[in-house]
N, C-alpha and C positions, 0 to 999 in steps of 0.2 A: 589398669584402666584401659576399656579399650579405646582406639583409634577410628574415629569415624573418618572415612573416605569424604574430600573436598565437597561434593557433591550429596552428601547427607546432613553437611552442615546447615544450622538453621538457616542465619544469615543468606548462605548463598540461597540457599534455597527459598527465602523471600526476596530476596531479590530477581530469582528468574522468574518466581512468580509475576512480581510486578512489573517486568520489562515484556512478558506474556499479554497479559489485560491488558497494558494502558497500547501495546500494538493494536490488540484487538480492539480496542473501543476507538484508539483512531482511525483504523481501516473500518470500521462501521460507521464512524461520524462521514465519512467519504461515500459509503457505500447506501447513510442512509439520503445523500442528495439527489445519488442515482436511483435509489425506490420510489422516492416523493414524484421523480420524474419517468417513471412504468421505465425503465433503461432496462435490458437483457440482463446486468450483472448487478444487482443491489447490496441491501444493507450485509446480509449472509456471507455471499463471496465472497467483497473487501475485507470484511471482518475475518476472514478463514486466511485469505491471500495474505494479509497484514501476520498474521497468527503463526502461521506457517514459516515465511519469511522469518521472522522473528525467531520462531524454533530453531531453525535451523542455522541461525546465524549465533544463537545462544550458544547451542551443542560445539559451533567447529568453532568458539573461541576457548571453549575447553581442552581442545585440541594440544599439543606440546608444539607442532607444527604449526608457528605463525604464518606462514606462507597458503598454507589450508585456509584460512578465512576470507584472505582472499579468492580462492578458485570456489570457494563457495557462494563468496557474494556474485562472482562473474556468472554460476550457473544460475543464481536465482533470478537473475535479471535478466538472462537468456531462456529459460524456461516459463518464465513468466509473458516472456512476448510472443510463446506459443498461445498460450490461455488467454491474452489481447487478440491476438489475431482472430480468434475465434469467435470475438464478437464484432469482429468489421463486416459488414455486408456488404454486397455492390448487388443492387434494387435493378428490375428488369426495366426498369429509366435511366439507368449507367448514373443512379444517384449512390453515394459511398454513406453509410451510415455504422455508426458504430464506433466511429475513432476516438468520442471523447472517453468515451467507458472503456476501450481500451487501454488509452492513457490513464485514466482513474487506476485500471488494475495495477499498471505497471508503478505509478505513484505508491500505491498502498504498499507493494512490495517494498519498495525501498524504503517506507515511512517505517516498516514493522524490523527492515535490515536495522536502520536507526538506534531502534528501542533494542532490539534484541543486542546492540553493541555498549547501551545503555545510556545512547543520546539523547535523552530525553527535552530536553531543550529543542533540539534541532529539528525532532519530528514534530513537535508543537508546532514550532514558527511554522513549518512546512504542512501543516496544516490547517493554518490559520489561512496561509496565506492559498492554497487549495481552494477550500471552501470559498473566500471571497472571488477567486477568479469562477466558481462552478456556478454560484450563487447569483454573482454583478455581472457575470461572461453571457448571461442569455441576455438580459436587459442591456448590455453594450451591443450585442453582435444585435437585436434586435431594431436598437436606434440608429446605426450604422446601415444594415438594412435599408429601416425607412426614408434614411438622408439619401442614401445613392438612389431609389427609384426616386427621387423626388426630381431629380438633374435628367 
Protein backbone atom coordinates (compact mmCIF):
# COMPACT_ATOMS: atom_id res chain seq x y z
CA UNK A 1 0.00 0.00 0.00
CA UNK A 2 1.37 3.09 -0.59
CA UNK A 3 2.31 5.93 1.82
CA UNK A 4 0.93 9.30 1.22
CA UNK A 5 3.14 12.26 2.40
CA UNK A 6 1.26 14.31 5.50
CA UNK A 7 0.55 17.03 3.07
CA UNK A 8 -1.46 14.74 0.45
CA UNK A 9 -3.59 13.77 3.08
CA UNK A 10 -7.28 14.57 2.52
CA UNK A 11 -7.98 16.00 5.83
CA UNK A 12 -5.02 18.21 5.99
CA UNK A 13 -5.49 19.20 2.87
CA UNK A 14 -9.05 20.52 3.63
CA UNK A 15 -8.26 21.94 6.26
CA UNK A 16 -5.50 24.20 4.77
CA UNK A 17 -7.83 24.78 2.35
CA UNK A 18 -10.38 26.19 4.76
CA UNK A 19 -7.96 28.15 6.92
CA UNK A 20 -7.02 29.80 3.16
CA UNK A 21 -10.68 31.17 2.24
CA UNK A 22 -12.09 31.99 5.34
CA UNK A 23 -8.38 34.32 5.69
CA UNK A 24 -9.33 35.44 2.48
CA UNK A 25 -12.75 36.37 2.91
CA UNK A 26 -11.91 37.98 6.31
CA UNK A 27 -9.09 40.19 4.82
CA UNK A 28 -11.84 41.11 2.01
CA UNK A 29 -14.62 41.65 4.62
CA UNK A 30 -11.91 44.47 5.97
CA UNK A 31 -10.73 45.29 2.59
CA UNK A 32 -14.33 45.62 1.28
CA UNK A 33 -14.98 48.91 4.11
CA UNK A 34 -11.99 50.34 2.52
CA UNK A 35 -13.56 50.14 -1.28
CA UNK A 36 -17.08 51.32 -0.17
CA UNK A 37 -14.83 54.18 1.16
CA UNK A 38 -12.50 54.82 -2.55
CA UNK A 39 -9.37 54.06 0.29
CA UNK A 40 -5.81 53.38 -1.79
CA UNK A 41 -5.86 49.57 -0.57
CA UNK A 42 -9.47 47.70 -0.94
CA UNK A 43 -11.46 44.69 -1.13
CA UNK A 44 -8.37 42.84 -3.54
CA UNK A 45 -5.32 43.72 -1.29
CA UNK A 46 -6.73 42.72 2.09
CA UNK A 47 -8.11 39.75 0.81
CA UNK A 48 -4.33 38.93 -1.04
CA UNK A 49 -2.42 40.38 2.38
CA UNK A 50 -5.01 38.13 4.54
CA UNK A 51 -4.27 35.05 1.98
CA UNK A 52 -0.76 35.51 1.90
CA UNK A 53 -0.09 35.82 5.56
CA UNK A 54 -2.09 32.99 5.99
CA UNK A 55 0.03 30.80 3.46
CA UNK A 56 2.72 31.31 4.70
CA UNK A 57 2.03 30.94 8.34
CA UNK A 58 0.28 27.46 7.00
CA UNK A 59 3.70 26.27 5.22
CA UNK A 60 6.13 27.29 8.39
CA UNK A 61 3.81 25.30 10.82
CA UNK A 62 4.67 22.28 8.78
CA UNK A 63 7.90 23.13 9.45
CA UNK A 64 9.80 20.27 12.01
CA UNK A 65 11.40 23.54 13.48
CA UNK A 66 8.87 25.16 15.97
CA UNK A 67 10.89 28.00 16.52
CA UNK A 68 10.55 28.73 12.44
CA UNK A 69 6.91 30.00 13.02
CA UNK A 70 7.83 32.25 14.86
CA UNK A 71 10.64 34.20 12.78
CA UNK A 72 7.99 33.85 10.22
CA UNK A 73 5.21 35.53 11.88
CA UNK A 74 8.02 38.36 13.09
CA UNK A 75 8.76 38.75 9.21
CA UNK A 76 5.14 38.91 8.28
CA UNK A 77 4.38 41.55 10.39
CA UNK A 78 7.57 43.35 9.51
CA UNK A 79 7.11 43.24 5.92
CA UNK A 80 3.77 43.88 6.06
CA UNK A 81 4.44 47.43 7.66
CA UNK A 82 6.54 48.10 4.47
CA UNK A 83 3.25 47.55 2.22
CA UNK A 84 1.37 50.17 5.08
CA UNK A 85 3.79 52.44 4.79
CA UNK A 86 3.22 52.75 1.33
CA UNK A 87 -0.08 54.07 1.63
CA UNK A 88 0.53 56.81 4.32
CA UNK A 89 0.90 60.02 2.49
CA UNK A 90 1.94 63.56 3.89
CA UNK A 91 -0.36 66.08 1.34
CA UNK A 92 1.49 69.34 0.41
CA UNK A 93 -0.73 70.77 3.57
CA UNK A 94 1.64 68.78 6.01
CA UNK A 95 -1.98 66.88 6.17
CA UNK A 96 -0.98 62.72 6.97
CA UNK A 97 -3.41 60.50 5.13
CA UNK A 98 -3.38 57.06 4.84
CA UNK A 99 -2.90 55.58 8.27
CA UNK A 100 -6.03 53.93 8.72
CA UNK A 101 -5.69 51.66 5.58
CA UNK A 102 -2.33 51.13 6.71
CA UNK A 103 -3.48 49.86 9.93
CA UNK A 104 -6.29 47.81 8.04
CA UNK A 105 -3.18 46.11 6.01
CA UNK A 106 -1.37 45.28 8.97
CA UNK A 107 -4.72 44.00 10.84
CA UNK A 108 -5.51 41.61 7.87
CA UNK A 109 -2.08 40.37 8.07
CA UNK A 110 -2.35 39.23 11.30
CA UNK A 111 -6.19 38.29 10.98
CA UNK A 112 -4.92 35.70 8.02
CA UNK A 113 -1.59 34.71 10.60
CA UNK A 114 -4.68 33.72 12.83
CA UNK A 115 -6.39 31.44 10.44
CA UNK A 116 -3.54 30.10 8.72
CA UNK A 117 -2.46 28.87 12.67
CA UNK A 118 -6.25 27.75 12.63
CA UNK A 119 -7.74 30.38 15.11
CA UNK A 120 -10.51 30.63 13.80
CA UNK A 121 -12.40 32.02 16.54
CA UNK A 122 -9.91 34.69 17.37
CA UNK A 123 -9.89 36.16 13.85
CA UNK A 124 -13.76 36.38 13.91
CA UNK A 125 -13.97 38.23 17.20
CA UNK A 126 -10.96 40.35 15.66
CA UNK A 127 -13.01 41.05 13.00
CA UNK A 128 -16.19 41.67 14.20
CA UNK A 129 -14.68 43.84 16.33
CA UNK A 130 -12.65 45.65 13.16
CA UNK A 131 -15.37 46.19 11.28
CA UNK A 132 -17.51 47.93 14.07
CA UNK A 133 -14.45 50.38 14.96
CA UNK A 134 -14.04 51.04 10.73
CA UNK A 135 -17.73 51.09 10.45
CA UNK A 136 -18.93 53.29 14.11
CA UNK A 137 -15.09 55.14 14.03
CA UNK A 138 -16.19 57.65 11.11
CA UNK A 139 -19.71 58.46 12.84
CA UNK A 140 -17.52 58.74 16.41
CA UNK A 141 -14.51 60.74 15.22
CA UNK A 142 -17.21 62.71 13.12
CA UNK A 143 -19.46 63.67 16.40
CA UNK A 144 -16.28 64.31 18.32
CA UNK A 145 -15.49 66.69 15.57
CA UNK A 146 -18.54 68.57 15.57
CA UNK A 147 -18.67 68.73 19.69
CA UNK A 148 -15.01 70.34 19.82
CA UNK A 149 -15.84 73.15 16.97
CA UNK A 150 -18.72 73.74 18.87
CA UNK A 151 -16.62 75.05 22.25
Amino acid sequence: MKRYHRQMDMPFITDVAGRLVVATLIGGGIGLDREIRHKPAGLKTHALVALGAALVTVVAGTLSDSAAVSRVIQGIIAGVGFLGGGAILKGSDELVTGLTTAASIWLVASLGIACGAGEWMVAVIALVIALVVLVLGNAAENFFRRTSDRR
